[in-house]
RODO-2510 file (C-alpha; in nm, 4 decimals, decimal comma):
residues 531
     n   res          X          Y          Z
     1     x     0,8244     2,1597    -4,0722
     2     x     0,4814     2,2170    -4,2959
     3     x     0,4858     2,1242    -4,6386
     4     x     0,4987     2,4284    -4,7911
     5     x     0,8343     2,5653    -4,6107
     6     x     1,0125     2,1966    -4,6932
     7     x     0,9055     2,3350    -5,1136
     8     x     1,0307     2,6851    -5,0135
     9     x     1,3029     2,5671    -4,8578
    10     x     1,4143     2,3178    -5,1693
    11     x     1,2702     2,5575    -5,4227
    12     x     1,4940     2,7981    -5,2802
    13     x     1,8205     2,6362    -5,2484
    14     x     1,8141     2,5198    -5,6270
    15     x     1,7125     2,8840    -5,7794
    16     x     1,9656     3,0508    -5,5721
    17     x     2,2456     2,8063    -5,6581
    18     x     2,1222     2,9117    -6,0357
    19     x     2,1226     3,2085    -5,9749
    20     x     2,5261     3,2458    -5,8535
    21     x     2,6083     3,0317    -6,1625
    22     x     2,4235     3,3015    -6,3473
    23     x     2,6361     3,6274    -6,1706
    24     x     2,9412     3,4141    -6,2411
    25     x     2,9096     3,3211    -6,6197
    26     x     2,7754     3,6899    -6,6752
    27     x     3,0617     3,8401    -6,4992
    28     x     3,3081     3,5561    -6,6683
    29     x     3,1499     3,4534    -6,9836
    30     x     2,8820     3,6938    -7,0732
    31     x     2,8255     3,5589    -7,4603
    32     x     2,6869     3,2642    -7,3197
    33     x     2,3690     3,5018    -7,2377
    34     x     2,3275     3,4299    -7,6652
    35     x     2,2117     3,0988    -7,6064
    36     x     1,8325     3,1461    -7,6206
    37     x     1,8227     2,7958    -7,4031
    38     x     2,0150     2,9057    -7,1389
    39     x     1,8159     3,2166    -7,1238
    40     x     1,5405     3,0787    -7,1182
    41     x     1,6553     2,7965    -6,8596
    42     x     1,7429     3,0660    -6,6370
    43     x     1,4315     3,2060    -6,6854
    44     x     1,2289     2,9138    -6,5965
    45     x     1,3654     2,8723    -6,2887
    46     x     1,3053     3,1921    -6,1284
    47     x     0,9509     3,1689    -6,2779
    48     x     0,9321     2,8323    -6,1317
    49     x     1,0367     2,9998    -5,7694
    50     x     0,8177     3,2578    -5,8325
    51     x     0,4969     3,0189    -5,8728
    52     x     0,6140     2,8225    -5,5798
    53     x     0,5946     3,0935    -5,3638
    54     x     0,2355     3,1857    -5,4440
    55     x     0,0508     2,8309    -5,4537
    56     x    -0,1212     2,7127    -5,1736
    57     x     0,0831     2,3948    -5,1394
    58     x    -0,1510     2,2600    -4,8768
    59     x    -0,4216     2,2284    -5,0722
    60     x    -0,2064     2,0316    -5,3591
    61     x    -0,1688     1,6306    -5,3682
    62     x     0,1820     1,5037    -5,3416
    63     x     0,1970     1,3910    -5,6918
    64     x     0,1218     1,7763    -5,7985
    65     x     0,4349     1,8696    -5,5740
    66     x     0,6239     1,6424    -5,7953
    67     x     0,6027     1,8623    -6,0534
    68     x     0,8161     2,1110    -5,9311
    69     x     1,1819     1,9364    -5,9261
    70     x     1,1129     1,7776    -6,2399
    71     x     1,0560     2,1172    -6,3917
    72     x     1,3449     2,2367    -6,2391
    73     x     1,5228     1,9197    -6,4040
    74     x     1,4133     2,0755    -6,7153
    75     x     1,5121     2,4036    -6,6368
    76     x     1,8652     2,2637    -6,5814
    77     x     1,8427     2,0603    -6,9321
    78     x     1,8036     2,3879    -7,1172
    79     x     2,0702     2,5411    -6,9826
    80     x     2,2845     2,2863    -7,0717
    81     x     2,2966     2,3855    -7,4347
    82     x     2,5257     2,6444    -7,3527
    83     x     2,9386     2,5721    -7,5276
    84     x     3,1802     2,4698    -7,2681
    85     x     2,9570     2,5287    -6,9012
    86     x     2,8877     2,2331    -6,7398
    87     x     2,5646     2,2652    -6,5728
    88     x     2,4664     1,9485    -6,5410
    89     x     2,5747     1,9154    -6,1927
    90     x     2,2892     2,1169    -6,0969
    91     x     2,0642     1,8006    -6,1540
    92     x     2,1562     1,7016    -5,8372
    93     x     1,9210     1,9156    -5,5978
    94     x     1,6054     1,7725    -5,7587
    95     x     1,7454     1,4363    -5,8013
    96     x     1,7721     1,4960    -5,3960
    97     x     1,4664     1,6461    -5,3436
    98     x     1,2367     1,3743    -5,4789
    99     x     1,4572     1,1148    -5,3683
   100     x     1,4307     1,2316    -5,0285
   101     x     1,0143     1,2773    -5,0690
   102     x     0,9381     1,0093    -5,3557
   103     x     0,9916     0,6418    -5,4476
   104     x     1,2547     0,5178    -5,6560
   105     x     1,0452     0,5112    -5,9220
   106     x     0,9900     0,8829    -5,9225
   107     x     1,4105     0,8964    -5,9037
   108     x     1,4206     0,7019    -6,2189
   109     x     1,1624     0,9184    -6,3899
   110     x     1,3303     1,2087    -6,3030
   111     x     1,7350     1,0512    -6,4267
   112     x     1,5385     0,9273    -6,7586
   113     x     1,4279     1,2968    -6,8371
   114     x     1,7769     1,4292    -6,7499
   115     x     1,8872     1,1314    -7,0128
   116     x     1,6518     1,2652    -7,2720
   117     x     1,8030     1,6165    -7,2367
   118     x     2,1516     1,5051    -7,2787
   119     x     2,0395     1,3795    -7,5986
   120     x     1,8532     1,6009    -7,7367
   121     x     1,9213     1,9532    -7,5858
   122     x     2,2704     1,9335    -7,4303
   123     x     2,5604     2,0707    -7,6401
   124     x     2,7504     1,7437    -7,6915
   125     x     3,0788     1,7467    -7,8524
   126     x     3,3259     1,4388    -7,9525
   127     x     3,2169     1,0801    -8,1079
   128     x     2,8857     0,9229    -8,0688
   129     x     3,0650     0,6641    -7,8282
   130     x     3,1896     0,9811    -7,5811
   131     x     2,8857     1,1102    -7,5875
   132     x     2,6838     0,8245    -7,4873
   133     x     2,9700     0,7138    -7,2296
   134     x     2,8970     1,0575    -7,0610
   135     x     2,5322     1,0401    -7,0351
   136     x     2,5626     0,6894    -6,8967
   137     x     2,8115     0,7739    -6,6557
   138     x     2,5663     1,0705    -6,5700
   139     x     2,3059     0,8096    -6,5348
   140     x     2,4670     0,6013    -6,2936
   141     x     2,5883     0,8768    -6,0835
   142     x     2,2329     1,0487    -6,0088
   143     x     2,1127     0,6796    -6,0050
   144     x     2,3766     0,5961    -5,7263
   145     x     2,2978     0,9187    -5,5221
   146     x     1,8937     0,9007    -5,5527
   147     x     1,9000     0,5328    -5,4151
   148     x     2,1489     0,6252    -5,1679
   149     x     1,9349     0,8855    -5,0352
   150     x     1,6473     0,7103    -5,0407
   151     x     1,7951     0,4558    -4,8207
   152     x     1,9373     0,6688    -4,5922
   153     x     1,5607     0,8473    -4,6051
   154     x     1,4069     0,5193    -4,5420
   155     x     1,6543     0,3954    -4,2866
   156     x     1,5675     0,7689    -4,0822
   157     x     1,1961     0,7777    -4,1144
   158     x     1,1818     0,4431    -3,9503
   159     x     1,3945     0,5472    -3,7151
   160     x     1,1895     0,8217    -3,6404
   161     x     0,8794     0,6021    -3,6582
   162     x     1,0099     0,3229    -3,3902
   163     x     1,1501     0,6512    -3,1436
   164     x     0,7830     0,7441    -3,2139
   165     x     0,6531     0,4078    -3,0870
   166     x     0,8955     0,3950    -2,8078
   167     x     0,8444     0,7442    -2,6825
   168     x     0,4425     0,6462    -2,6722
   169     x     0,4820     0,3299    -2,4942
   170     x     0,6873     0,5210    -2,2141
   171     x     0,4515     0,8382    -2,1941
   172     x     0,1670     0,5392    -2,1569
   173     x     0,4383     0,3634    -1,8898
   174     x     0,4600     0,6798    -1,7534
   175     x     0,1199     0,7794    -1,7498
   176     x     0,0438     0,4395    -1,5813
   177     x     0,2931     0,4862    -1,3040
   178     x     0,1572     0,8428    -1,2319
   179     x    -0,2163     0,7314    -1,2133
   180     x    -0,1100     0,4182    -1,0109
   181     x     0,1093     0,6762    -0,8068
   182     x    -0,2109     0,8971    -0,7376
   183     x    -0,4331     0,5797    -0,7040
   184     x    -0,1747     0,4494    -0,4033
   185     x    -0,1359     0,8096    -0,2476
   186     x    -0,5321     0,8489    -0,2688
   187     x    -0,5205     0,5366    -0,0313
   188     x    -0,2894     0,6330     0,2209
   189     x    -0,4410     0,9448     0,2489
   190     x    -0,7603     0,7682     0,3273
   191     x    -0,5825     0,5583     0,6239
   192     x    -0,6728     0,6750     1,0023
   193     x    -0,2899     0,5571     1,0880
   194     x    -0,0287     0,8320     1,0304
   195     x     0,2320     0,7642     0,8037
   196     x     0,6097     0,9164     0,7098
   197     x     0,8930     0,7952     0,4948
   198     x     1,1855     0,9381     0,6456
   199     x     1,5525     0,9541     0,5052
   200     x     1,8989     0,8259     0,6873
   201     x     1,9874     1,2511     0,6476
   202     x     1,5702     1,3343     0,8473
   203     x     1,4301     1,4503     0,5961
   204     x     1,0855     1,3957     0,5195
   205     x     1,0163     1,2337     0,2188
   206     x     0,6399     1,1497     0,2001
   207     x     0,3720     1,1554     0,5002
   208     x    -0,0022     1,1089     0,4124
   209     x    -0,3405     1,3391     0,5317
   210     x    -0,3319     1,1353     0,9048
   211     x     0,0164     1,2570     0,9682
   212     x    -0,0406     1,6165     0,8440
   213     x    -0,3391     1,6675     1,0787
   214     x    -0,1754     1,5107     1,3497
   215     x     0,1402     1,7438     1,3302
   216     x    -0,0569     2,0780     1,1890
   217     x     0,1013     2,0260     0,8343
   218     x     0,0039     2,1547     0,5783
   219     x     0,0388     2,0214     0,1812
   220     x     0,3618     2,1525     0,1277
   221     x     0,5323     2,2080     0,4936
   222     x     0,7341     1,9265     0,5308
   223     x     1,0587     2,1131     0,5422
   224     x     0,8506     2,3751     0,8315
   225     x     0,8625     2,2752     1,1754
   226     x     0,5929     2,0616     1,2948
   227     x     0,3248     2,3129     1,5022
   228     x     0,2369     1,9844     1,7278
   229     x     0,5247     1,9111     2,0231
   230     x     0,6173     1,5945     2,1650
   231     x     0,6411     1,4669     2,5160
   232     x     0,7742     1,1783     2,7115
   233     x     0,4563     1,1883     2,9105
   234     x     0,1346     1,3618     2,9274
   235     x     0,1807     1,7636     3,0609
   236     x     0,5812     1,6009     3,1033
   237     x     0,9068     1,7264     2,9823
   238     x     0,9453     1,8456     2,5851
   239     x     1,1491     1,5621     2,4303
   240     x     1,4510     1,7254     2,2568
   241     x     1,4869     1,7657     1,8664
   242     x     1,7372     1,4790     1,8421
   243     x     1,5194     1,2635     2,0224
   244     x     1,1739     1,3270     1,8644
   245     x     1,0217     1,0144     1,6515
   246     x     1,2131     1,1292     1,3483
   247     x     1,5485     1,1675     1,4734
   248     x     1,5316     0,8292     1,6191
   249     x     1,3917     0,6982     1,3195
   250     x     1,6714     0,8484     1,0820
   251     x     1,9293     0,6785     1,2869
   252     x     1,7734     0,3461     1,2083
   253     x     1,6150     0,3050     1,5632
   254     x     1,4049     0,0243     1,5697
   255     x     1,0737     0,1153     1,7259
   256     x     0,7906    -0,1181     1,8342
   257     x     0,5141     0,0161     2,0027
   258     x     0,6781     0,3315     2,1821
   259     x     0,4040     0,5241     2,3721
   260     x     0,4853     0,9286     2,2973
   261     x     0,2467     1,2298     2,3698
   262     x     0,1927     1,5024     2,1419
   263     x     0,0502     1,8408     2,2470
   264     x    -0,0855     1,9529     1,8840
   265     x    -0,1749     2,3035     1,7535
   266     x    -0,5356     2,3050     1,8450
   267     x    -0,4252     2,2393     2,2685
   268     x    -0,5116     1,8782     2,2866
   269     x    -0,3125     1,6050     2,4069
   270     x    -0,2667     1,2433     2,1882
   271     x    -0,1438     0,9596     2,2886
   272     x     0,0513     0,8188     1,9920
   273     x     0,2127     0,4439     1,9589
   274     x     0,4828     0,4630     1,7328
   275     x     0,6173     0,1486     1,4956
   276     x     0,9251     0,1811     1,2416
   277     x     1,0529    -0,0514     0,9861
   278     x     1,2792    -0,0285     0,6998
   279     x     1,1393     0,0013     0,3133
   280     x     1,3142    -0,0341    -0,0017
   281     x     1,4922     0,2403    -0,1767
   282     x     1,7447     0,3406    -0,4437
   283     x     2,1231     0,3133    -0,4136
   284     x     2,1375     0,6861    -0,4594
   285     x     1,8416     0,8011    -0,1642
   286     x     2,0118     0,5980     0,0991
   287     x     1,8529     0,4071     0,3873
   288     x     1,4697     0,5007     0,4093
   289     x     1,2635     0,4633     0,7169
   290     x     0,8761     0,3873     0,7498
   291     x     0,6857     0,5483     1,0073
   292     x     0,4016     0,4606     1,1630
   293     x     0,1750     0,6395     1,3752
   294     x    -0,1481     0,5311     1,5650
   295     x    -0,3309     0,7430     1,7388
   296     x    -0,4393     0,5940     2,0684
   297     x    -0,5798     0,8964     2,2691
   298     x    -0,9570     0,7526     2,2465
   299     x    -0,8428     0,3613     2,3452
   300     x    -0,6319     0,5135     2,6644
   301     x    -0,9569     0,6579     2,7695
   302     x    -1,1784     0,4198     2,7059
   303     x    -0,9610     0,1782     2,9522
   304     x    -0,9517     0,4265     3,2074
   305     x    -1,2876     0,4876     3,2282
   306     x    -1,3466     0,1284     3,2645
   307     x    -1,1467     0,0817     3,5315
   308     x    -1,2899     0,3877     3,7062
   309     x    -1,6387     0,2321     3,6382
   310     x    -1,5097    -0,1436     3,7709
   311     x    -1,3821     0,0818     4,0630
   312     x    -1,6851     0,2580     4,1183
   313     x    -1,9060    -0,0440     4,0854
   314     x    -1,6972    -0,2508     4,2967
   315     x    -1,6660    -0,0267     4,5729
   316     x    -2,0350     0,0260     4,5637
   317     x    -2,0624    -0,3932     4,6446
   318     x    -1,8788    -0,3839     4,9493
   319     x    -2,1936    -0,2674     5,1102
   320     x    -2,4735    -0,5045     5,0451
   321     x    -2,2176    -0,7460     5,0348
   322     x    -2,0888    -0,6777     5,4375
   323     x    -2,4853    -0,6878     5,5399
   324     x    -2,4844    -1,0007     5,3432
   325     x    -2,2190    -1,1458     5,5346
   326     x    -2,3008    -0,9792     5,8378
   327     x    -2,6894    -1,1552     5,8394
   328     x    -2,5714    -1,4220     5,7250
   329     x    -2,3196    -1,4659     6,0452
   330     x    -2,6190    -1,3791     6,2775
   331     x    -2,8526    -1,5966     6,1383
   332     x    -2,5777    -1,8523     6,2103
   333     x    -2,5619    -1,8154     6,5207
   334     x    -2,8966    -1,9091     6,5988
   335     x    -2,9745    -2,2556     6,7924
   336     x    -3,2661    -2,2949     6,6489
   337     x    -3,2156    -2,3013     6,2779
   338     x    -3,2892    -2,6300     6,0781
   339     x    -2,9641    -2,8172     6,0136
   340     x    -3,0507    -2,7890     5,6127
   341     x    -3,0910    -2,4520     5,6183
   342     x    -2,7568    -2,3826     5,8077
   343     x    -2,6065    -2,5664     5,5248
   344     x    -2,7625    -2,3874     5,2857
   345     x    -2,6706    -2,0355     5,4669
   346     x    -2,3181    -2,1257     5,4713
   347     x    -2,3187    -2,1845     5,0886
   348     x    -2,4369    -1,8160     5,1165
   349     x    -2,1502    -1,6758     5,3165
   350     x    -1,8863    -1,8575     5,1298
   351     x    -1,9963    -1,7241     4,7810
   352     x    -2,0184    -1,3731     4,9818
   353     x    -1,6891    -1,3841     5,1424
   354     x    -1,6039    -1,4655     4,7873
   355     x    -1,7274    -1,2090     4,6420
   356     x    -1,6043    -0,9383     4,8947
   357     x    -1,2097    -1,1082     4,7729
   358     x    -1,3280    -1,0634     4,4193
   359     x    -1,4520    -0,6566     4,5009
   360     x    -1,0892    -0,6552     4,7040
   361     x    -0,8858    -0,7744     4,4064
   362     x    -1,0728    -0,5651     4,1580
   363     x    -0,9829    -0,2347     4,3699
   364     x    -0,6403    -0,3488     4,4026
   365     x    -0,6043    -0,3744     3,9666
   366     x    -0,4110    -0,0794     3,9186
   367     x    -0,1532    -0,1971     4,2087
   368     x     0,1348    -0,4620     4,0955
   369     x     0,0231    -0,7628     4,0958
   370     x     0,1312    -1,0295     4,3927
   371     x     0,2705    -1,3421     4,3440
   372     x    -0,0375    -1,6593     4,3354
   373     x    -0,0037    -1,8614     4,6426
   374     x     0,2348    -2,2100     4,5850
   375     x     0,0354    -2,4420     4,8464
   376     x    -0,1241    -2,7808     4,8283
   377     x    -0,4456    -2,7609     4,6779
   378     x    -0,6799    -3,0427     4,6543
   379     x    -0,8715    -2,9631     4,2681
   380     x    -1,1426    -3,2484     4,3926
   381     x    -1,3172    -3,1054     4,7148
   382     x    -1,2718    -2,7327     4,5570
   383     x    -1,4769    -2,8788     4,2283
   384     x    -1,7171    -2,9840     4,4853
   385     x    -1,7308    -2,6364     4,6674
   386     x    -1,7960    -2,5095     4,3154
   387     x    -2,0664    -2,7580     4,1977
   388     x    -2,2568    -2,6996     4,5515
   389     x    -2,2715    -2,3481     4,4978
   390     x    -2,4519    -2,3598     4,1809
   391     x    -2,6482    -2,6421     4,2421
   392     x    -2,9209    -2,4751     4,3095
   393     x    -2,9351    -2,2871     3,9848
   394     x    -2,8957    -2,6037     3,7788
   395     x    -3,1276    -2,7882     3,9578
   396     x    -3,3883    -2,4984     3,8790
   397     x    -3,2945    -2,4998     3,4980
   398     x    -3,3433    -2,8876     3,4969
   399     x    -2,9447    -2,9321     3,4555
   400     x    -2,7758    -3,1890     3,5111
   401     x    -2,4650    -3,1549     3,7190
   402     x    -2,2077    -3,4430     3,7489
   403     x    -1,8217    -3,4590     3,8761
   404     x    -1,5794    -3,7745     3,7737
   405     x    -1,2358    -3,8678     3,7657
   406     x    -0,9895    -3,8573     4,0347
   407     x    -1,1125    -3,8574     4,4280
   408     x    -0,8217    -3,6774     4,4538
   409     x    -0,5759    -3,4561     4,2770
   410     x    -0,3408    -3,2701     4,4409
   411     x    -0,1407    -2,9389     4,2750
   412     x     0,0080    -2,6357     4,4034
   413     x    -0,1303    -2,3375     4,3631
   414     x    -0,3424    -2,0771     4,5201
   415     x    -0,6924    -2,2268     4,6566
   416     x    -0,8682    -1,9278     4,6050
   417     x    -0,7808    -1,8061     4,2408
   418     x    -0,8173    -2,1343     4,1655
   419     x    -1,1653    -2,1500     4,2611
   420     x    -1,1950    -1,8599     4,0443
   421     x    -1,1390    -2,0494     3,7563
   422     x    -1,4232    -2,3363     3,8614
   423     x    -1,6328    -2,1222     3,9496
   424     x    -1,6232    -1,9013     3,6394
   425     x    -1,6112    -2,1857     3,3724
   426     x    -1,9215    -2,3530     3,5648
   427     x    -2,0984    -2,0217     3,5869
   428     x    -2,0888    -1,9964     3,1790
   429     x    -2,1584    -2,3334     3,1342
   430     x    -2,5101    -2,3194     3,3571
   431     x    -2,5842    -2,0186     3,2016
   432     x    -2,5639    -2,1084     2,7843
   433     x    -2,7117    -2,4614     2,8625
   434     x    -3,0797    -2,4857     2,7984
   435     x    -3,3162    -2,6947     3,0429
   436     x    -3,3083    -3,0630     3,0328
   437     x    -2,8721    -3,0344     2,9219
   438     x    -2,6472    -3,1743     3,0985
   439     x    -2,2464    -3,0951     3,2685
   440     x    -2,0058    -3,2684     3,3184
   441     x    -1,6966    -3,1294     3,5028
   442     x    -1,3832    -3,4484     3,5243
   443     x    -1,0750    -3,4365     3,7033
   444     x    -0,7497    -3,6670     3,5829
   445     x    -0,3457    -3,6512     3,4923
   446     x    -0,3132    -3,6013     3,0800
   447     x    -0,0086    -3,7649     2,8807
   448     x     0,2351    -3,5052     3,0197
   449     x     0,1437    -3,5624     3,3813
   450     x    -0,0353    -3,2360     3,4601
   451     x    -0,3608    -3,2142     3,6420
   452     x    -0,6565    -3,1723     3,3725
   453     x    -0,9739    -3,0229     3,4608
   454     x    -1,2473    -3,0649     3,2046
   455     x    -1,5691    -2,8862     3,1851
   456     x    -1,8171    -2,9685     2,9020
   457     x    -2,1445    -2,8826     2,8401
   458     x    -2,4360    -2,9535     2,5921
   459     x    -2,4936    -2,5700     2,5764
   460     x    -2,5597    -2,3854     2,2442
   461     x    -2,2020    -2,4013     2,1071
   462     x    -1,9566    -2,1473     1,9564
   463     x    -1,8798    -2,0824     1,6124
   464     x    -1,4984    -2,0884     1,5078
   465     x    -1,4964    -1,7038     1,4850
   466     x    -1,5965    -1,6780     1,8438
   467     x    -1,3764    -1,9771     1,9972
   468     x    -1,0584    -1,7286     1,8820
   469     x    -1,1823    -1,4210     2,0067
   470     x    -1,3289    -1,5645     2,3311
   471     x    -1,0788    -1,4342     2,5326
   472     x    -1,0223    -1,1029     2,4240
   473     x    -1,1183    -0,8880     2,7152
   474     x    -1,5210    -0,7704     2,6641
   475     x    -1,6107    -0,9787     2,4005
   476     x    -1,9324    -1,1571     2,3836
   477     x    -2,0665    -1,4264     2,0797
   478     x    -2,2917    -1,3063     1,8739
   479     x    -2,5414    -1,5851     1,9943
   480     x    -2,4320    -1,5320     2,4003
   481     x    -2,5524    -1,1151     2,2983
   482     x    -2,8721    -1,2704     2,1130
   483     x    -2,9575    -1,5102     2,4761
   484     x    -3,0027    -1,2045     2,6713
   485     x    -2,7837    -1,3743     2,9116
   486     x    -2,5980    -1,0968     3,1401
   487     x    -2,2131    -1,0899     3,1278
   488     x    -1,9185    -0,8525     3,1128
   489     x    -1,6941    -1,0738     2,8649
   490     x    -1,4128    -1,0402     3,1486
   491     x    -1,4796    -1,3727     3,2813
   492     x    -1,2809    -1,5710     3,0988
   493     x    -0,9666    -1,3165     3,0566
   494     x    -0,9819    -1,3606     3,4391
   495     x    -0,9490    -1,7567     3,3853
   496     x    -0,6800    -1,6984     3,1263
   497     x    -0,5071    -1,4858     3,3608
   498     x    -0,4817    -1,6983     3,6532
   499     x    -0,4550    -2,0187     3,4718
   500     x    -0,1409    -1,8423     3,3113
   501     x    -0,0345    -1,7260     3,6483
   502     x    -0,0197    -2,1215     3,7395
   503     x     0,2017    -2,2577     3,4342
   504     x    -0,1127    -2,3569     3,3116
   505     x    -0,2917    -2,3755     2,9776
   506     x    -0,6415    -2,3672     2,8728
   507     x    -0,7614    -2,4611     2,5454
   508     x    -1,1335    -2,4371     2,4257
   509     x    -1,3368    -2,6677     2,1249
   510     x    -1,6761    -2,5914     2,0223
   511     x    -1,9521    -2,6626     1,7920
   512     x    -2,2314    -2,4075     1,7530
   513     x    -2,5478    -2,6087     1,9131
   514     x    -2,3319    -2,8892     2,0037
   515     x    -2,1622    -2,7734     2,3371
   516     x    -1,9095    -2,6207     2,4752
   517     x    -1,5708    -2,8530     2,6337
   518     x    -1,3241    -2,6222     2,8256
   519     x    -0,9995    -2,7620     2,9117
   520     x    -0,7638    -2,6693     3,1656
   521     x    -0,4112    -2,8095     3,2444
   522     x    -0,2005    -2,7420     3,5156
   523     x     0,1445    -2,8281     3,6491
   524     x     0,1690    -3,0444     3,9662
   525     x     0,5002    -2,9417     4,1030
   526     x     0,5484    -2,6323     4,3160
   527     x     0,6099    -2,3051     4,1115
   528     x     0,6402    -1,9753     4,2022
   529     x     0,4866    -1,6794     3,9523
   530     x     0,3311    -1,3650     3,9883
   531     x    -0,0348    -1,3427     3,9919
***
């Protein structure tokens, strides 16, 4: 309320109250109207009203406002010199008003100018001692009610003043949560991985930007059907409502890496891989489900066309490879030929005959696999096999090339994915050695009585980064990229693969300019896996 309504308002209540007194003592007692005090009591007041109603209150200082109830206090005094009306009683509206507005001090200011016109003004009747009893009990009584008010004043203002600071501090809580709200939605949004919060009932509480454009959303669609349709398999069968990624999800499914195909509004077809897990939520929501969504169209792709390209390429060896083999034979067969060279030749058409099993194999990837052979396999000669084969290479980079260790070491396994895996850690290790290095490939039985192969090098070295990525399939060291050194990065999956195949482990340690020790351990006891 402004000021000037909270005068009107007061201003108001006392001059009417006067004003009924008035109607009833003219209508009751009309010779009062002879007192020229009264009169002019009466008169004061409605003056008094009438002022307050014209003054521009906002323009006048508290202590100006003041003014007003103590004239009305004076207005009241006057009309207290009337015989036998009690008026007095009418002190109490201003002795409210400014103790509602005012200090204490202005309360007793205003009671000690009421006391002054019971003394001097009021029409007091009786002994001295009466009289002065009355205007003490008079006293008291305003004194008791101004205090009491402006207690009860105090008391509500600061009240009002610590809701105040408590409403601020939650609009500022509030206004916190909302931009940290916006800040975290902002974020999702920005993620390439769809997201949805879905409720035990299916309904869709929240998704983000990635989901929206993957289902043809749009801001405020959630409760629309989705335009995009799911399928168990790409151009397959529809998958029914109560078995789309939602329903399954709001019935607490657990899903980890399900593979579903979505046909979406613009006639392409995604490959999605779909992950659920359960996130925290009120006693009153329910259960609440967190959906996530990748999008694995392009990776799908990508791996097919590599395997049509290893396809391709292999396929395409087969043919200089058979003349290989093929010249190789006839040359062979010759009486003539020098007894080194015939060596030499039939270092040729083993690593060919090798390589036409490796082209074989590689067709044969998208087949199951078969089982690895389980059949004595001496690690020592086929070490040898290995070490002649690049021998040459070595000797040309001024490498040295040394085997150690056991004369013999027998396993089961299969001979030629074995080789495979000598062949394939020697191959990397002549290749990142510089001239003038040194290998050194040792055969022994570790601690736990497996057969250990060792192959270390004085190459340039790995950093840590690159030891834990080195076989992921296709990656390359920075420094191997740097060497101009060909490779395909598959090399060692391949090892991995078959030394897995075996029971086997193989752990690598490094240090960048150092060298490079591979380790390989493998059971000595028949087993039987799959390849």
């Amino acid at each position: 309320m402004s000021r000037r309504a909270s005068i009107w308002r007061w201003q108001l209540i006392f001059v009417s109250t006067t004003v009924a007194v008035a109607v009833l003592v003219a209508a009751l007692k009309p010779t009062v109207f002879a007192t020229p005090l009264f009169t002019a009591g009466l008169a004061l007041s409605v003056l008094t009203t009438a002022a307050v109603l014209v003054v521009p209150w906002d323009r006048i200082p508290p202590a100006g406002i003041l003014l007003v109830p103590m004239i009305d206090i004076c207005a009241i005094g006057l009309t207290t010199q009337a015989p036998d009306i009690r008026l007095g009683f009418l002190w109490v509206i201003p002795i409210t008003w400014i103790a509602t507005y005012y200090s204490m001090i202005a309360v007793f200011g205003g009671i000690a100018l009421i006391t002054a016109f019971l003394f001097t003004v009021a029409n007091q009747t009786g002994l001295i001692s009466d009289v002065v009893l009355r205007v003490l009990i008079t006293a008291f009584a305003l004194g008791f009610l101004g205090t009491t008010i402006r207690i009860g004043v105090q008391r509500s203002r600061a009240s009002r003043r610590l809701l105040r600071r408590r409403s601020e501090q939650i609009d500022r809580v509030a206004r916190r949560a909302e931009t940290h709200e916006r800040r975290v939605t902002q974020i999702i949004d920005a993620l390439d991985t769809a997201l949805a919060a879905v409720g035990e009932d299916g309904t869709i509480l929240k998704v983000n930007d990635a989901y929206r454009r993957l289902y043809g959303l749009d801001a405020d669609g959630l409760a629309l059907p989705a335009l995009a349709v799911e399928y168990d398999d790409r151009e397959g069968e529809p998958i029914p409502v109560d078995r789309t990624v939602m329903a399954r999800a709001a019935r607490g499914e657990h899903l980890a890496g399900e593979r579903v195909w979505l046909y979406g509004a613009d006639g392409e077809w995604r490959a999605l891989e779909v992950d659920t897990q359960p996130i925290a939520s009120d006693a009153d929501q329910g259960a609440v489900v967190l959906v996530k969504i990748d999008d694995v169209t392009a990776r799908l792709a990508a791996a097919e066309e590599r395997r049509l390209l290893s396809a391709i390429l292999t396929h395409e060896l087969r043919n200089p490879l058979t003349a290989i083999v093929g010249h190789v034979d006839l040359l062979l067969e010759r009486e003539d030929l020098p007894a080194r060279a015939a060596d030499q030749l039939g270092v040729v058409a083993g690593a060919a005959e090798r390589m036409q099993d490796l082209v074989t194999t590689a067709l044969d990837a998208s087949r199951p696999r078969h089982r690895v052979l389980s059949e004595p396999v001496d690690l020592h000669p086929l070490v040898q096999a290995s070490v002649s084969s690049f021998l040459p290479t070595a000797t040309a980079n001024r490498l040295r090339v040394e085997v150690t260790g056991e004369p013999t070491l027998l396993i089961y396994g299969d001979a030629f994915r074995l080789r495979q895996v000598v062949d394939n850690l020697l191959s990397n290790a002549v290749k990142y050695t510089a001239p003038g290095g040194s290998i050194l490939l040792s055969l022994g039985v570790a601690d736990d009585a497996r057969a250990e192969l060792v192959v270390a090098d004085t190459g340039s070295g790995m950093v840590p980064a690159d030891v834990e990525q080195l076989f992921q399939p296709y990656f390359r060291g920075e420094r191997a990229e740097l060497s101009g050194v060909p490779g395909t990065g598959l090399g060692l999956v391949a090892v991995r693969d078959i030394v897995t195949a075996h029971h086997g482990t193989i752990d690598v340690s490094s240090r960048l300019g150092e060298g490079t020790r591979m380790r390989v351990l493998l059971p000595r006891r028949p087993e039987r896996n799959d390849a």
